[in-house]
N, C-alpha and C positions, 0 to 999 in steps of 0.2 A: 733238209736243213736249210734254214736262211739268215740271211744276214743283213743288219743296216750299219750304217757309220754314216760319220760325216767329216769334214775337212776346216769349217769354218765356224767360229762360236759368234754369236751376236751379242750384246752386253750382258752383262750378267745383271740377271732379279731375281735375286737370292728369296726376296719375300711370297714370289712366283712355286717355290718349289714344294710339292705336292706328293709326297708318298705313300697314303695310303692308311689304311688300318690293316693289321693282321691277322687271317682268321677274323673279317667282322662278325662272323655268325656268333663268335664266343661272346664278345662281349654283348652284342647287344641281347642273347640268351641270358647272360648275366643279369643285367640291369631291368631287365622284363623279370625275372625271377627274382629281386629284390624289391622293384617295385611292385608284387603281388604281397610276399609278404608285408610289408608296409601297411597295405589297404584290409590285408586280413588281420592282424593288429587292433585298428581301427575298429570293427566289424565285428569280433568275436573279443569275449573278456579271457577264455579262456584260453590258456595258453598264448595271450595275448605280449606279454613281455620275450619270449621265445621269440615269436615270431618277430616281430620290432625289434630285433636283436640279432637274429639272420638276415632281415632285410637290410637291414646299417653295413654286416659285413660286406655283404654281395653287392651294395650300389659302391660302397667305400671300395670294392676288388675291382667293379668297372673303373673308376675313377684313376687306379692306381692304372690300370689295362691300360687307358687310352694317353694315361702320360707317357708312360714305355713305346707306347708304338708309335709316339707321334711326335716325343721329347726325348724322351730318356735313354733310346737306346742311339739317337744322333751322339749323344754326349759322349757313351764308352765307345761307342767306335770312332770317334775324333781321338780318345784320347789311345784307343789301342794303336793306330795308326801313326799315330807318335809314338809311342812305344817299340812299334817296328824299326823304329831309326831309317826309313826309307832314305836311299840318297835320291831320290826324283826321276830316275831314267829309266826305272824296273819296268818291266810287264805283268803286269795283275789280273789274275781270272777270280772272277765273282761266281761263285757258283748260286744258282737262285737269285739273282741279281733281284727277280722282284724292277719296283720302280725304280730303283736305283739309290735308295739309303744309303747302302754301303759305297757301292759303285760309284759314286759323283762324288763321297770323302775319298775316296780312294785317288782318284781322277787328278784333284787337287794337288795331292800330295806329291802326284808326276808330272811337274809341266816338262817331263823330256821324255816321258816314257807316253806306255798306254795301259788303258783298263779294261779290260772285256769282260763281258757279263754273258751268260748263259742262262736260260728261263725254259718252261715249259708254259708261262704263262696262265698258270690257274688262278679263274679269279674269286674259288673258294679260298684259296691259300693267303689270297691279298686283294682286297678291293678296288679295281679298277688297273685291273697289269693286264700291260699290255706295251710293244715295244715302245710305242709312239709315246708314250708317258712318261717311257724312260730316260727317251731321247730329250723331249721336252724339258724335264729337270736338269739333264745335261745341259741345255743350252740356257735356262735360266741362273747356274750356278758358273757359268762360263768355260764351262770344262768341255765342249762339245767337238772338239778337235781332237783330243783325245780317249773319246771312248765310242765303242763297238757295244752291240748288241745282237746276239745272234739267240736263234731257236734251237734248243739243243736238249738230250737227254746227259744229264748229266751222269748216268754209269758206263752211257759209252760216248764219250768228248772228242770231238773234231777235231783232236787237235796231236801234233806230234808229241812223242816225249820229250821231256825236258823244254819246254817253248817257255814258261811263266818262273819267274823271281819270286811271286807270293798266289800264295792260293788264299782265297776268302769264303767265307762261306756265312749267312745269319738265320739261323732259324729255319734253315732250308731241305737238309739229307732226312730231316727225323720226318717228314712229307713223304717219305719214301715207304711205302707201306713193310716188303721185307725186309728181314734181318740183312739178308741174304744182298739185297740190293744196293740195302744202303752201305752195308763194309765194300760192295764195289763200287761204287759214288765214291766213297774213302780211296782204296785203291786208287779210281782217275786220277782224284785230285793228286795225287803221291806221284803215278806216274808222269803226269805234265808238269811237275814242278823239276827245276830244272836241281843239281846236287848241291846242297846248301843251301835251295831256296826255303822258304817260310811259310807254315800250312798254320790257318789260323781260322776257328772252327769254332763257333758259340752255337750251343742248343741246350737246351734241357740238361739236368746235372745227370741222368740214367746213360741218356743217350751219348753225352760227351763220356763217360767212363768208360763208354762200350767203346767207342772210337779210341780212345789213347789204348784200350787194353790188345785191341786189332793192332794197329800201331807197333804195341809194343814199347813206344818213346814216347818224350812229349810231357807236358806239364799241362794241370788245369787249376786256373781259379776260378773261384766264385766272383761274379758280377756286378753284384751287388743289388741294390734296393731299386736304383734306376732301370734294371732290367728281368722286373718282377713283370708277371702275366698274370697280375689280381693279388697276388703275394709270397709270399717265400716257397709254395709251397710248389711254384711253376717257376723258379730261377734259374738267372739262365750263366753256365758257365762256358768258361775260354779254355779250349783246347788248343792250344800253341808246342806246335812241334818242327823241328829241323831235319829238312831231308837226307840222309847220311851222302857222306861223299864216300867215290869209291876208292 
């Protein structure tokens, strides 16, 4: 395991701040297989409006892709973030912090606390992760004083029980290839939350049911259209649950 942090932010350049696409391989397979049909269209008469008909949907399902990952999903996590009613002093873990989407709203939202993020840094999962990126938008968004960044597996977390006021997580456990793994990725997050604190969990609508049903507690909404991945059919819902006190 390793870890970075830092102690001092330099101005903030919000315009500077750089997260990435998710999963590029998807979309840009996407918009290459929209753009094929398109030209086969073109090309052959037959079955020519089919085709010019799936190629509209698939560049139109990129398009929607790359506003979520680059717009849309900044939106609901400002606004879940609010939603949490943070008083400012918590300690926040990100799980999959990624470049730091979540991690740097979150950041914000504590100028008396901290936010720590945890990654395995795959840069199939996210285009160009890596800590230094994460850090880098820390310090462009002015948050750099408060947030950590360590190397970590998130089913088994460095970290004692009960240490964090809210657990985070975006599009990050359902990476986990078993069942098996990711209900204990669930579990961490559970156990380092401290009693009463706040587990707040967006993935896929399958995968979030599986997690409230493990659980056993816990509420999920639907996300809406800003947090589509091509379109409804890859939506992404909010599992928000409260850690029982004893």
């Amino acid at each position: 395991m390793t870890s970075t942090s830092a102690n001092t932010a330099p101005p903030a350049h919000r315009d500077r701040l750089r997260y990435g696409v998710d999963a590029p391989a998807f979309p840009a397979a996407l918009g290459l297989a929209g753009a094929a049909c398109g030209l086969t269209a073109r090309r052959w008469r037959r079955g020519s409006t089919a085709a010019a008909a799936l190629g509209t949907v698939l560049l139109a399902g990129t398009g929607v892709y790359l506003h979520t990952t680059l717009r849309g999903k900044l939106r609901v996590w400002e606004q879940e973030l609010d939603r949490a009613g943070l008083s400012g002093d918590e300690r926040l873990l990100d799980l999959g912090c990624g470049r730091g989407a979540v991690l740097v709203q979150a950041a914000a939202h504590l100028p008396s606390g901290r936010a720590v993020g945890v990654d395995l840094w795959s840069g199939t999962d996210q285009s160009g992760n890596r800590p230094e990126a994460t850090l880098a938008n820390a310090a462009a968004a002015g948050v750099l004083d408060r947030v950590e960044v360590r190397t970590a597996d998130m089913t088994d977390l460095p970290f004692a029980d009960g240490s964090f006021d809210v657990v985070t997580s975006a599009l990050a456990i359902h990476n986990i290839p078993s069942r098996e793994r990711r209900l204990r990725a669930l579990d961490e997050a559970v156990r380092v939350l401290r009693p009463g604190g706040q587990l707040l969990v967006a993935d896929f609508w399958p995968m979030a049911r599986q997690y409230a049903a493990h659980l056993g507690h816990g509420t999920l909404r639907d996300l809406g259209p800003r947090y589509w991945y091509s379109g409804p059919w890859l939506g992404v819902t909010m599992l928000h649950a409260v850690k029982e006190t004893d």
